[in-house]
N, C-alpha and C positions, 0 to 999 in steps of 0.2 A: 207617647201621647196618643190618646183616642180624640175619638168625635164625640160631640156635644147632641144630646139625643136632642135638643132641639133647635139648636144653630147651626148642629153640622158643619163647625168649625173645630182643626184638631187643636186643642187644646189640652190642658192640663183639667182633669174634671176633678168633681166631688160629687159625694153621692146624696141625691138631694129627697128625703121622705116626700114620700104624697101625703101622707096622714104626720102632718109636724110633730116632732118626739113632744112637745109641750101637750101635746091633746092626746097623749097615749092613757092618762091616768082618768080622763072621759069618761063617766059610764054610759052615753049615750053611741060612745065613739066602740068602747069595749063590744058595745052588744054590737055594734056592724062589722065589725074587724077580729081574724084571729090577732093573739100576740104576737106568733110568728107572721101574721102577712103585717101588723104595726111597722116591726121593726127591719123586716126586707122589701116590703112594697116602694120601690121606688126607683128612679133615675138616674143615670150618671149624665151631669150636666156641666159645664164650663161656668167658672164665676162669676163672669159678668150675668148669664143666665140668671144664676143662682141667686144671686143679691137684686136681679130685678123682680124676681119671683115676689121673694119677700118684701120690698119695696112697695108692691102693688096690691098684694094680696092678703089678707090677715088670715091667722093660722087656721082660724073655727071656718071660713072659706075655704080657704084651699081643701082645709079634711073632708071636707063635705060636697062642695060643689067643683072642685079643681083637683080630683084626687087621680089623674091619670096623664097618660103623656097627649091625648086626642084634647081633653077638654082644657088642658093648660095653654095647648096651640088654638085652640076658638080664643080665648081672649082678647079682645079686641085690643088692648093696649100693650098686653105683652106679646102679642103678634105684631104689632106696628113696630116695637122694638128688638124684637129677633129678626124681620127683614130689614133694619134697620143694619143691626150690628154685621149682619153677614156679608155685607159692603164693607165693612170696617178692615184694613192690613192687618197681617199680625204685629205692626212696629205701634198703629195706635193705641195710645193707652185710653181706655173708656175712663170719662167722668161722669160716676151715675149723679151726682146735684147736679149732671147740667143737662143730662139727657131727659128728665123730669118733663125740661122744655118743648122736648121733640114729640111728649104722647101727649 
């Protein structure tokens, strides 16, 4: 197990695109991005991360205004919830319906 590029907790990661595979057929997306930066630009991040990312963010956002590991950590909500989580054990299991409550 590695570290979570943005909880810096070791976890089991997945590798989470900055530009969401859903927005790669874009033609607005195409002319900012090669193919090859489409489909390798991006983060290896732990799933509670992962699924809060999506949770908060909608795809055409992320590709465009959330497309880096700097401006994903400004986010005010998923910053409150990655210092959130890094308090968390590893015995806790996150419930993302109920963490909703916490941003």
């Amino acid at each position: 197990m590695n570290f979570c590029a943005l909880c810096e907790r070791q976890k089991k990661l997945t590798f989470h695109h900055l530009i969401p595979r859903k927005n790669h057929k874009i033609k607005y997306i195409q002319k900012r991005f090669s193919a090859i930066d489409l489909n390798k630009y991006g983060i290896m991040i732990c799933n509670d991360c992962h699924k809060m990312i999506h949770k908060l963010i909608p795809h055409k956002q992320l590709a465009l205004e959330f497309n880096n590991k700097e401006k994903l950590l400004s986010h005010r909500e998923l910053a409150k919830f990655i210092s959130w989580v890094k308090s968390q054990t590893k015995k806790n299991k996150i419930n993302m319906n109920l963490i909703k409550k916490l941003i």
